[in-house]
C-alpha positions in Angstrom: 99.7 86.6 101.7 97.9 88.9 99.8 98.4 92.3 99.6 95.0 93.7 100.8 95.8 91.8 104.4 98.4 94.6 104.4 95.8 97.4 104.0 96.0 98.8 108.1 99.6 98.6 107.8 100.2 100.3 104.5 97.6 103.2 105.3 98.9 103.7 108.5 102.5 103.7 107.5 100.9 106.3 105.0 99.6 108.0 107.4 102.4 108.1 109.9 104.5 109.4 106.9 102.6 112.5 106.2 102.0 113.4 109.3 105.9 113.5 109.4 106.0 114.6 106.3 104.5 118.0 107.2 106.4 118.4 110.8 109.5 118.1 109.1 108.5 120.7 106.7 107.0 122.9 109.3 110.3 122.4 111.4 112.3 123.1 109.0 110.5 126.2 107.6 110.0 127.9 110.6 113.9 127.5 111.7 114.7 128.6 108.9 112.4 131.5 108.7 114.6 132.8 111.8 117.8 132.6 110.1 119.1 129.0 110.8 121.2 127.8 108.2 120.7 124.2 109.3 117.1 123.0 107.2 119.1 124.2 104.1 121.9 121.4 105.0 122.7 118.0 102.9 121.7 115.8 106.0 118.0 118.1 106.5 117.5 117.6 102.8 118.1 113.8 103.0 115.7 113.2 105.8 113.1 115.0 104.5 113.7 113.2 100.7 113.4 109.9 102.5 110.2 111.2 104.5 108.7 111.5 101.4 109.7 109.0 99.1 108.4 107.0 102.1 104.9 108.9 101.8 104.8 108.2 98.2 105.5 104.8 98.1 103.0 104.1 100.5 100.9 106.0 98.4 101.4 104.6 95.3 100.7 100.9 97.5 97.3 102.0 98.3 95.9 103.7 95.0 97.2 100.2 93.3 95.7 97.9 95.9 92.0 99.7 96.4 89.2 99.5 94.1 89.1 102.2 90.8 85.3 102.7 92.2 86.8 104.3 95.7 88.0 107.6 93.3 85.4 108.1 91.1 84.3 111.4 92.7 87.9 112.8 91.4 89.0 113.5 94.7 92.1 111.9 94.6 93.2 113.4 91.7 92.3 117.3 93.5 94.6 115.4 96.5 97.2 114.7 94.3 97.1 118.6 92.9 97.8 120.2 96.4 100.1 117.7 97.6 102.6 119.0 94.1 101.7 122.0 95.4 103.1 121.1 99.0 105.7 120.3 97.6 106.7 122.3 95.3 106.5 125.2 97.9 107.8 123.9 100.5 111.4 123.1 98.6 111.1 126.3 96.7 110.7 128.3 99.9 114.0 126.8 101.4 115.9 127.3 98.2 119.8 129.5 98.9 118.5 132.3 97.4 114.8 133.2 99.2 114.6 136.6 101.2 112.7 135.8 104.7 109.6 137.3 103.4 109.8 134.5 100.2 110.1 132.2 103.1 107.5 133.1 105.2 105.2 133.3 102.2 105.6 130.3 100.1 106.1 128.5 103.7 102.2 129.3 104.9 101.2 128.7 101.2 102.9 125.1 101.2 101.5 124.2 104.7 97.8 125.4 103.3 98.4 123.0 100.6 99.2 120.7 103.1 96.0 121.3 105.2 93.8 120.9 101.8 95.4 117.7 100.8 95.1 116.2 103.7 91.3 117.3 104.6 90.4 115.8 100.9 92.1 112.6 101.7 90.0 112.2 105.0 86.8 113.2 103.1 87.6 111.2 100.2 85.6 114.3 98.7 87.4 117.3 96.1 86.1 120.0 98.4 88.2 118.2 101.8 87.4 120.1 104.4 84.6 122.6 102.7 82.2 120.0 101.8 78.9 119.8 103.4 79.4 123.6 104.0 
């Protein structure tokens, strides 16, 4: 079998990933935003590390198996950008040693991220959701 049959399965796997990625993240932020100690935990931490080595994976399945010619606009490389972003925040905000405020601030940046890499993947276009405006 070749690995293009896969295609549906793989994107939606990817898909389903993100989209879990992100309400983990959100989940996670917002509890601890009001003073849970729990997202910060080992078993949190695991799940969400697993969510997205998942989301990567998939990721790296797809840009492999679909043609150069679908990225020539750059846009997955702009994706790719915010999603570092996403993540990068979103671990940083949930570090020991964030006041809420640091929190609450890096946690709406890293969820805007979030929003931009995800409305450039659907356009397949740098500007995700601002193109055609």
């Amino acid at each position: 079998m070749a690995m293009m049959e896969m295609y549906p399965q793989i994107r939606e796997s990817h898909v389903g990933m993100i989209m879990l990625s992100g309400g983990w993240m959100t989940v996670r932020l917002l509890f601890a935003a009001f003073g849970m100690n729990w997202p910060r935990h080992i078993a949190a931490r695991i799940v969400a590390w697993t969510i997205d080595g998942l989301v990567l994976t998939f990721a790296a399945m797809l840009f492999t198996m679909l043609p150069k010619e679908m990225f020539a606009n750059g846009w997955i490389w702009v994706k790719i950008l915010f999603v570092v972003i996403y993540y990068a925040l979103g671990y940083m905000a949930l570090g020991k040693t964030r006041t809420r405020t640091q929190l609450i601030v890096m946690g709406v940046l890293a969820m805007a991220a979030y929003a931009m890499a995800y409305g450039i993947a659907r356009a397949h276009h740098p500007l995700g959701w601002f193109v055609g405006m």
